[in-house]
C-alpha positions in Angstrom: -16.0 11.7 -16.4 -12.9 13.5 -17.7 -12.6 14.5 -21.0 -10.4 11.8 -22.3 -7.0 14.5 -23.6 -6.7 15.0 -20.0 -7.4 11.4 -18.5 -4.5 10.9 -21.0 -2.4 13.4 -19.3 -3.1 12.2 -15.8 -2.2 8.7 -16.6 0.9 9.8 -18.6 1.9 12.4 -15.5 1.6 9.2 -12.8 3.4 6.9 -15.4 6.6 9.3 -16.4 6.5 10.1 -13.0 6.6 7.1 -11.1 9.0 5.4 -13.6 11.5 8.0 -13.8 11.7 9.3 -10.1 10.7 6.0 -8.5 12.3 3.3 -11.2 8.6 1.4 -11.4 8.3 -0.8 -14.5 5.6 0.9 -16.9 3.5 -2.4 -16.5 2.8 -2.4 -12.8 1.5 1.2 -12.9 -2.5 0.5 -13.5 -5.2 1.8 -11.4 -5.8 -1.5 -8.8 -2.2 -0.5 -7.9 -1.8 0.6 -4.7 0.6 3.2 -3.6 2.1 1.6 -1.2 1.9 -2.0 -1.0 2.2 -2.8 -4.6 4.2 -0.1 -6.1 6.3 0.6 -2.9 5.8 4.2 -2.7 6.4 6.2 1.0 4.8 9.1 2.2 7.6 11.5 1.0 7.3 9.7 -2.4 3.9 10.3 -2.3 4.0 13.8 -1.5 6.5 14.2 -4.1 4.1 12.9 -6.7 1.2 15.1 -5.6 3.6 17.9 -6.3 4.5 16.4 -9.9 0.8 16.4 -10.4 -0.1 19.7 -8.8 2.8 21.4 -11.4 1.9 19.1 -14.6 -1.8 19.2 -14.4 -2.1 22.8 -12.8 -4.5 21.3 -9.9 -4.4 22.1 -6.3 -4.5 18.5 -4.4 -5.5 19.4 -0.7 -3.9 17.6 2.0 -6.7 15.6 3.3 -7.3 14.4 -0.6 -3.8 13.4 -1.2 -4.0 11.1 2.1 -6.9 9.0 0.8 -5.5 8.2 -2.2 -4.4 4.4 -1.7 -4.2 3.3 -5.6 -3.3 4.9 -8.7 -7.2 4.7 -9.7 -7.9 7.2 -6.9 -5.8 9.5 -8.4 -7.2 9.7 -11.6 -10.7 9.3 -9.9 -9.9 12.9 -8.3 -8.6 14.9 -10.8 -11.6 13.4 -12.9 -13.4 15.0 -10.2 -11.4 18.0 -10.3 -12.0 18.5 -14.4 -15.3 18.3 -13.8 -15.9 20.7 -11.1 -13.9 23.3 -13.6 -11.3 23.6 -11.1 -8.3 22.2 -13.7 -6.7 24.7 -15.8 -6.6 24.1 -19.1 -9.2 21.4 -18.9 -10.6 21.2 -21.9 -6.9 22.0 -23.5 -3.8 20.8 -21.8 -0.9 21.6 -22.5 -2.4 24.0 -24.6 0.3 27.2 -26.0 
């Protein structure tokens, strides 16, 4: 499992992210959400959002990755996969000077 300073970060990233670019209410972003059905995201929202994450987080989300997420757990489920496998800069830091 993540290290929980950057579970923090992911789920801050998705949340700031989805309520400022997408006008979501705070409440509604937990990780049964899904993208789509319940949070009424597209695909070019979607990619947008992989591209906030790829720029906050410093992670590379490969295509096929990004097109299995389907909730907002899955998302954090993969860059807790991601953290793990070493492959997040900053990891064990973020937002580190």
């Amino acid at each position: 499992m993540a290290e929980p300073n950057v579970a923090e970060k992911v789920r801050k990233v998705v949340t700031e992210t989805l309520v400022s670019e997408f006008e979501l209410e705070p409440e509604k972003i937990v990780p049964a959400a899904r993208l789509r059905e319940d949070l009424g995201l597209d695909s070019l929202d979607g990619v947008d959002l992989i591209v906030a994450l790829e720029k906050s987080l410093n992670v590379r989300i490969p295509e096929n990755d990004a097109r299995q997420m389907r909730t907002v757990g899955d998302i954090h489920a993969f860059i807790d996969k991601a953290v793990a496998a070493g492959s997040v800069e900053g990891a064990a830091a973020p937002n580190a000077p």
